[in-house]
N, C-alpha and C positions, 0 to 999 in steps of 0.2 A: 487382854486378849479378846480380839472378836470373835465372837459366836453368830453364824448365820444358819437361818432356819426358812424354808421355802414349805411352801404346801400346808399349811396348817387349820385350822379353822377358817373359813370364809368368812367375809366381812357380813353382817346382818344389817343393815339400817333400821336404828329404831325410828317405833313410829313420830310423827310430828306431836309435840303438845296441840291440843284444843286450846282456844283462849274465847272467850268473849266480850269483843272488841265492841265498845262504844262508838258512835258517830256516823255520820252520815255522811255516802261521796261527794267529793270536793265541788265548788259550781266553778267554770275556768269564767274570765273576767268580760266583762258585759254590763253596758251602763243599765242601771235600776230605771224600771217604768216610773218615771215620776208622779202619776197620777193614783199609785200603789197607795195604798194608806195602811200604817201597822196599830191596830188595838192594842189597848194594853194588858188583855189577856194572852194575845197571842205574843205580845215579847214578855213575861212573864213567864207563860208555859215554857218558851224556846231557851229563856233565861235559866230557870228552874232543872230542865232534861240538860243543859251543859255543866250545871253544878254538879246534877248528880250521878253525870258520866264521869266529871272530875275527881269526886268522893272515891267513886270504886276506882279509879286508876290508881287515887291515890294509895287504898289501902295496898296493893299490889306489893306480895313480898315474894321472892321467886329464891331466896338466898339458899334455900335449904336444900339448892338442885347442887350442892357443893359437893362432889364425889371424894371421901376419904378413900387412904389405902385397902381399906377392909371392904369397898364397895367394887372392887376389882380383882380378879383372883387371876393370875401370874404361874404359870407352872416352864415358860421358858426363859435363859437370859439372853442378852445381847449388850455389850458396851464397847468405845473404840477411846484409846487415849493421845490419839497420835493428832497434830495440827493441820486442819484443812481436812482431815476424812469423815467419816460415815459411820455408825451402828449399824446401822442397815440403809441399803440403798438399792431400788428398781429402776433400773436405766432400758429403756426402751423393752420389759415384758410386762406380763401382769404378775402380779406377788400379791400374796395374802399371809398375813400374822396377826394371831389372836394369842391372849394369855401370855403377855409376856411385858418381861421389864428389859428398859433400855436403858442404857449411864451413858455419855457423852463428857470427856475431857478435853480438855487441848483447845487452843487458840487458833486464830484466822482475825483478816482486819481486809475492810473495805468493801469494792467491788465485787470480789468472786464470793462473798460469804453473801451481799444483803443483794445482791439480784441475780446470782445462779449459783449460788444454793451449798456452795463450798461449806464444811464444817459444822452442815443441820445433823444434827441425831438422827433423823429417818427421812430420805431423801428421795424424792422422785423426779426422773427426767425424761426427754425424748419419746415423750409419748406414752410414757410409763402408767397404769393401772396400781395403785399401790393400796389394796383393802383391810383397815387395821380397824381391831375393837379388841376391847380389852384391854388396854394396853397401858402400861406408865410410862413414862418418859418425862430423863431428871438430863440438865445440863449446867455445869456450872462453867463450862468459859465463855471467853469474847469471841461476838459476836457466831456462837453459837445457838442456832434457830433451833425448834424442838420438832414441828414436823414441817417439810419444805416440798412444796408442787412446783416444779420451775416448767414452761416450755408451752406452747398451744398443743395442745391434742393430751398431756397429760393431766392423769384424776387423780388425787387423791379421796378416797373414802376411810373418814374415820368416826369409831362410833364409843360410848360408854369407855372411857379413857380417860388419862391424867396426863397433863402438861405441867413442867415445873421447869424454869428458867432462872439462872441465879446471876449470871454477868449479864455487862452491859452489848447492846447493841445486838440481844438475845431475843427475839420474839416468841410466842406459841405457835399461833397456825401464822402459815407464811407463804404467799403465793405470787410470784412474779412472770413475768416472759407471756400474759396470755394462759397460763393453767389453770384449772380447775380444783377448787378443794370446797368438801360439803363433808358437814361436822356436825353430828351430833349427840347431844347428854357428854360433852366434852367439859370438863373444867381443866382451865389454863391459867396457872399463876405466874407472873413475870416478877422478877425482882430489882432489874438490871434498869440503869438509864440508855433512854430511846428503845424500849423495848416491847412494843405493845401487845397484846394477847393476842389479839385478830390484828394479823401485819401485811402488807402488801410493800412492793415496790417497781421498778422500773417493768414495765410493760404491763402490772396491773392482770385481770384475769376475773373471774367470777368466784365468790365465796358466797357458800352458803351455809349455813348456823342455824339447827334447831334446838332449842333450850340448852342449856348449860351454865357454866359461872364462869366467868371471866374477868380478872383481877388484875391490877396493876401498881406496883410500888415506888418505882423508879418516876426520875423529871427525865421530862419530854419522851413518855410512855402512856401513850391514851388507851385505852379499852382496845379501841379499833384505830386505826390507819391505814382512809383509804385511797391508795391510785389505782381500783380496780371498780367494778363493781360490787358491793359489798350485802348479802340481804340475811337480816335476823331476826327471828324467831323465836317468843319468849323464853329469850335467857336473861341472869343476873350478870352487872355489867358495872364494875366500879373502879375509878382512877384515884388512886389517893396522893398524886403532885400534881398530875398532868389531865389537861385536858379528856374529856371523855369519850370525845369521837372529833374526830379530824378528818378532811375531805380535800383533796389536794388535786386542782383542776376537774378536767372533764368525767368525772367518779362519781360514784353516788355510796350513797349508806341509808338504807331502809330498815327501819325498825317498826316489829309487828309485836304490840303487846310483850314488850319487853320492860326492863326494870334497871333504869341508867342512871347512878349517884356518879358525879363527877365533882373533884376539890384539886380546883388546877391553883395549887400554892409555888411552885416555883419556874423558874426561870432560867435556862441557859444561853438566853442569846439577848440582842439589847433591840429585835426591830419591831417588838410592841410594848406599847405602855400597859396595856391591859391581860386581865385571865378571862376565862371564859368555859362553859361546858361544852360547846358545839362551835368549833372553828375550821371555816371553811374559807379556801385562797390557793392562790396558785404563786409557787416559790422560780417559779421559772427556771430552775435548777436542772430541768431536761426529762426526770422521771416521771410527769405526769403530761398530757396531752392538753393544749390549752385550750378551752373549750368552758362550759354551761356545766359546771358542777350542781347534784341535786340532795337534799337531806329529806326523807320522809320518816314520821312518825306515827303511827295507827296506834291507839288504845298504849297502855302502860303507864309506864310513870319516867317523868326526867327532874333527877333534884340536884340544884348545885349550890355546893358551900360557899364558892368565892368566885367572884366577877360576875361576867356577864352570861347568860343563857348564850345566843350567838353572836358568834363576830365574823364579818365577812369582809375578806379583803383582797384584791387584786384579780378578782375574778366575775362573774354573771352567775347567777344559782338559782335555782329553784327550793325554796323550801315550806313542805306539806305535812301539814299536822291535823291530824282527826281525831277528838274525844280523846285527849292522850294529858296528863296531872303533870302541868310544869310549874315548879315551884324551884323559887332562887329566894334562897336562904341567906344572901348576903345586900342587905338593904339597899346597897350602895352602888349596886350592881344593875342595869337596864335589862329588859328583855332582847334588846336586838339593837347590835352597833352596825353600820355599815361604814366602814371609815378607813383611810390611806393609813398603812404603816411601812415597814419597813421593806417588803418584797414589792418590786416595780418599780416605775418611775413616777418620782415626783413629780403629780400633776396631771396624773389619768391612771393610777393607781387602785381607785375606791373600790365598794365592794356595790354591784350591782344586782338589786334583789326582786326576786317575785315573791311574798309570803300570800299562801293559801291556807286559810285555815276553814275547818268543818265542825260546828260541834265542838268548836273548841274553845276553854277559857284561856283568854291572853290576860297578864297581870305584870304592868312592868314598861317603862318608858322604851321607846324606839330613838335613836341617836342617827342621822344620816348627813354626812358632812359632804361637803361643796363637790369633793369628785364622785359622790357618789348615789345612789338613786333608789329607789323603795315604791311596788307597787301592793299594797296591802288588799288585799281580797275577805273579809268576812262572810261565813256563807253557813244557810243553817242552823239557824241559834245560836254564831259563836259570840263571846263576850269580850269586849276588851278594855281595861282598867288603866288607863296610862296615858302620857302625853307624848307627841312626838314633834321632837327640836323644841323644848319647851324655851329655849334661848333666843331662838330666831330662824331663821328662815336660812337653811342653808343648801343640801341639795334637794333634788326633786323628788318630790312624795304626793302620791295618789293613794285617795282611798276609797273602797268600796263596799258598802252595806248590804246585804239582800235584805228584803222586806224582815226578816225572823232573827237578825244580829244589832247588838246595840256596841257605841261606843260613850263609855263614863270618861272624861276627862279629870286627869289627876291635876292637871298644870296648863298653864296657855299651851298651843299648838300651834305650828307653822306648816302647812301642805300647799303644794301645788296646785292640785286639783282632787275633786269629792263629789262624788256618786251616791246619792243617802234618800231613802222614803221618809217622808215626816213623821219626828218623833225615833229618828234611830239615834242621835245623839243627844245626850244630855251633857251642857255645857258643865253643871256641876258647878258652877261660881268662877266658870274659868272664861277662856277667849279663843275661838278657832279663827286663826287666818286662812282665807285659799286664796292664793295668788296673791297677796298686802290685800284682803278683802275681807271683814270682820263680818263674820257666819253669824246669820241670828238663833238660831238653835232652834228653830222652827222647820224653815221652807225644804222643799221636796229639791233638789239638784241632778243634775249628770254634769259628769263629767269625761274626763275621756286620760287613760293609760299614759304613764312617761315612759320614757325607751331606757330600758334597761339590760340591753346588748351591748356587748363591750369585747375588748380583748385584751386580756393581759398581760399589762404592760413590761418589760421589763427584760435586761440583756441574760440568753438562760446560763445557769450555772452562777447567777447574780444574789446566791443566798450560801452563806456558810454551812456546811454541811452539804452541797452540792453534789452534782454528779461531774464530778467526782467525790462532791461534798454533800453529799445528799441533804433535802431539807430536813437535818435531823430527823426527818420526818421520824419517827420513828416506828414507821414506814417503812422507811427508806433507812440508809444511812450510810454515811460518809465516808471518804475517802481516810481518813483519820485513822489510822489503824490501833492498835494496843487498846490499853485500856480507859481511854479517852472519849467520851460518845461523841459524835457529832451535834451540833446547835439543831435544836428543836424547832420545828415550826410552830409555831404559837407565839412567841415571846420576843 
C-alpha cells in the first residue's frame, strides 16, 4: 500500500567537505622557449613537491563517509509494489520529505524506466522541485532507479540519505531529459548489472555530488555513468566488476579530491579486448551527443586492480589531472590506451586525446594506435615514468615539457613531435624517436601540436544495448526488457 506524505521537513543542504587539494593550474599547450635551461635543483625541487602531493593523495581514505541505517532516523513510511509506479513522485510542483523510508517493488523494462523515469522509487518530472534528507530508499526490481530527476527545469535536492538497489538495470542517483540532481553525504549502493550509483541517460543534465560513498557490485555498473555533466566532490567511490567512471560522448565527469578504487573484471559484450578504470567513447547508440568528451581529476586518489587506468575510444576528449595519486595495481596494465574497438567504424574509430597534466605523477606506458592521436602536455613539476608505442611508431603523439616537468623513459618511444628545455628527459638507457629521428637526450626542441578533433564514427544505435539498446551504458540501458541487462560499454 502506498503512503504519500507532502509538507514535511525542508530539505537542508549540508555543507561541502573542505579538502586540500594539491597541484597547481594546468598550463594549456605552447611550444617551450628553447633557450630555457632547467637546473637540477629546480627539477629536483619540482620532482620532490609531485611526490609529496602524490604521498598525501595517496593516503586519502574517505571510506568512513559510509552512512548506516542508525545514521538516519525515519519516523515516516512510503513503499509502491505495483509495475511501472512510484513511492513517491513530484510531477510538476515543489515537494519536500524528510525522515522517512521508502521500499520500491515491482518490475519495468526499457525505455520508459531508464530515460523517463517509469518505476524509480522517488520520482521527479516537469519541472518538479523534489527536497529529500533523511531519507532511505531500498529497491529490489528491474530496472527500478532509487531516486530519478527526469526533464529540464526539474531538481532534485537530496541530502544525508541512503540508496540501496538490488536488480539489474537499477541505478542510485539518476538523471536524464536535461534535469538537475545535486546530492549530498549520500551513500548509494547498487547491486544489480548495468546499474551504476551516479547514473545518467538519454538527454544527460547536470549532477552534482558533495562527499558521500558510492558503491557498485554488478558488471557493466561503474561508480558513475556519464551522458550528462557530471561534477564530485570528495566522495568514496568504488566499482568491484565494472569500470569506475565511464564518459559517453560529449559529457564530462570532474572529480575534486575524491577517493576512486576501480576492478573492472568482467565483461558483457565482445567490442573491447581490454578493462580499464576510466573509459571514455562514444557508442553512437543515439543517447549521448557526439562531440569532445572531458575527464578532470584535482587532488585525491585513483587505484585500479585490473587493466588499464584510461581507455579512449571512438571519440576526441580532454583529460586533466592535478596533483591527484594514480596507481594501477595491475602490472600489465598501461596508463593510457587510445585505440579502435568495437563502437564505430573501422578505420576512423580511435580515441583522440588531449592529456594535461599539473603537478602531477604519471607512472605507466601510453599506447596510441594508427587511428588514433595523443597530445601530452606536462606542466609544473609533473613526472612521468613510462614509454609511449614502445613497439613503433603508430599514431600521432606530441609531447610537451614546461621548464619544471621531466620525462624517465621506461622503453624505446615513438612520438611525432617534442617540445622539451635541456635536461627534461632522461633517456634512461632507452631510445626516443620524433618523427624516425633518434632524440639525443640532450638538445633543447619545439615542436608543434597534432590534431586531435575528430568525429565519431559510427551508424547510431550501431552498439548492443542501444537506444533502443542503450550502451549498456549503465547509464543508459536498453531496450532488453526483464531481467536481462543490456551489454555494457566498456567491453
Amino acid at each position: 500500500m502506498k503512503k504519500r506524505h507532502l509538507g514535511v521537513a525542508g530539505f537542508t543542504a549540508a555543507a561541502a567537505l573542505a579538502f586540500s587539494l594539491a597541484g597547481c593550474a594546468g598550463q594549456e599547450g605552447g611550444a617551450a622557449n628553447e633557450t630555457s635551461a632547467v637546473t637540477s635543483s629546480s627539477t629536483e625541487q619540482s620532482g620532490d613537491s609531485a611526490s609529496s602531493s602524490f604521498a598525501e593523495a595517496a593516503a586519502l581514505d574517505l571510506s568512513s563517509q559510509k552512512l548506516a541505517d542508525a545514521d538516519v532516523s525515519t519516523s515516516e513510511s512510503f513503499s509502491d509494489a505495483t509495475d511501472g509506479g512510484h513511492a513517491i513522485i513530484a510531477d510538476a510542483t515543489s515537494a519536500q520529505y524528510s525522515a522517512a523510508a521508502v521500499q520500491k517493488t515491482g518490475d519495468s523494462s526499457g525505455d520508459e524506466a531508464d530515460f523517463y523515469g517509469e518505476n524509480a522509487s522517488m520520482f521527479a518530472t516537469n519541472g518538479a522541485t523534489l527536497d529529500l534528507s533523511n531519507i532511505i530508499v531500498g529497491s529490489d526490481g528491474t530496472h527500478a532507479n532509487g531516486v530519478f530527476s527526469y526533464g529540464s527545469g526539474t531538481t532534485v535536492n537530496i541530502s544525508h540519505s541512503i540508496i540501496r538497489t538490488a536488480g539489474n538495470c537499477s541505478g542510485g542517483l539518476m538523471t536524464t531529459g536535461g534535469a538537475t540532481m545535486n546530492a549530498s553525504d549520500v551513500t548509494a549502493e547498487t547491486q544489480g548489472n548495468s546499474s551504476a550509483a551516479i547514473r545518467s541517460d538519454r538527454g544527460g543534465g547536470d549532477v552534482n555530488v558533495s562527499g558521500g560513498y558510492f558503491t557498485t557490485q554488478g558488471t557493466g555498473s561503474p561508480v558513475i555513468y556519464s551522458t550528462a555533466d557530471v561534477a564530485v566532490e570528495g566522495a568514496y567511490l568504488q566499482s568491484s566488476s565494472s569500470q569506475g567512471v565511464v564518459v559517453e560522448g560529449k559529457n564530462s565527469v570532474s572529480l575534486t579530491g575524491c577517493q576512486l578504487i576501480a576492478s573492472n573484471t568482467s565483461k558483457n559484450s565482445d567490442k573491447s579486448d581490454y578493462y580499464q578504470a576510466v573509459m571514455i567513447y562514444q557508442s553512437m547508440s543515439g543517447d549521448a551527443t557526439q562531440g569532445t568528451a572531458a575527464f578532470s581529476m584535482n587532488g585525491g586518489s585513483l587505484t585500479n586492480q585490473n587493466g588499464d587506468i584510461f581507455f579512449v575510444n571512438n571519440t576526441s576528449c580532454e583529460i586533466d589531472l592535478t596533483g591527484s595519486a594514480i596507481v594501477n595495481n595491475d602490472a600489465s596494465g598501461v596508463f593510457l590506451r587510445a585505440a579502435a574497438a568495437g563502437w564505430g567504424s573501422q578505420g576512423s574509430n580511435g580515441g583522440k586525446v588531449n592529456l594535461r597534466a599539473s603537478g602531477q605523477v604519471i607512472d605507466g606506458d601510453m599506447l596510441v594506435d594508427d587511428v588514433s592521436a595523443l597530445n601530452l602536455y606536462l606542466n609544473d613539476g609533473s613526472t612521468f615514468a613510462g614509454a609511449i608505442n614502445p613497439t613503433g611508431q603508430q599514431g600521432d603523439v606530441y609531447v610537451e615539457l614546461d621548464a619544471n616537468s621531466t620525462w624517465t623513459l621506461t622503453g624505446d618511444s615513438y612520438v611525432t613531435s617534442l617540445t622539451c628545455v635541456q635536461g627534461a628527459i632522461n633517456l634512461n638507457g632507452h631510445k626516443l624517436y620524433v618523427n624516425g629521428v633518434e632524440y639525443d637526450g640532450e638538445s633543447a626542441v619545439a615542436g608543434s601540436a597534432v590534431d586531435t578533433s575528430s568525429s565519431s564514427s559510427g551508424a547510431t544505435g550501431g552498439q548492443p544495448g542501444g537506444a533502443p539498446e542503450a550502451p549498456g551504458n549503465n547509464g543508459g540501458a536498453g531496450g532488453n526488457g526483464g531481467s536481462t541487462p543490456p551489454s555494457k560499454p566498456g567491453e
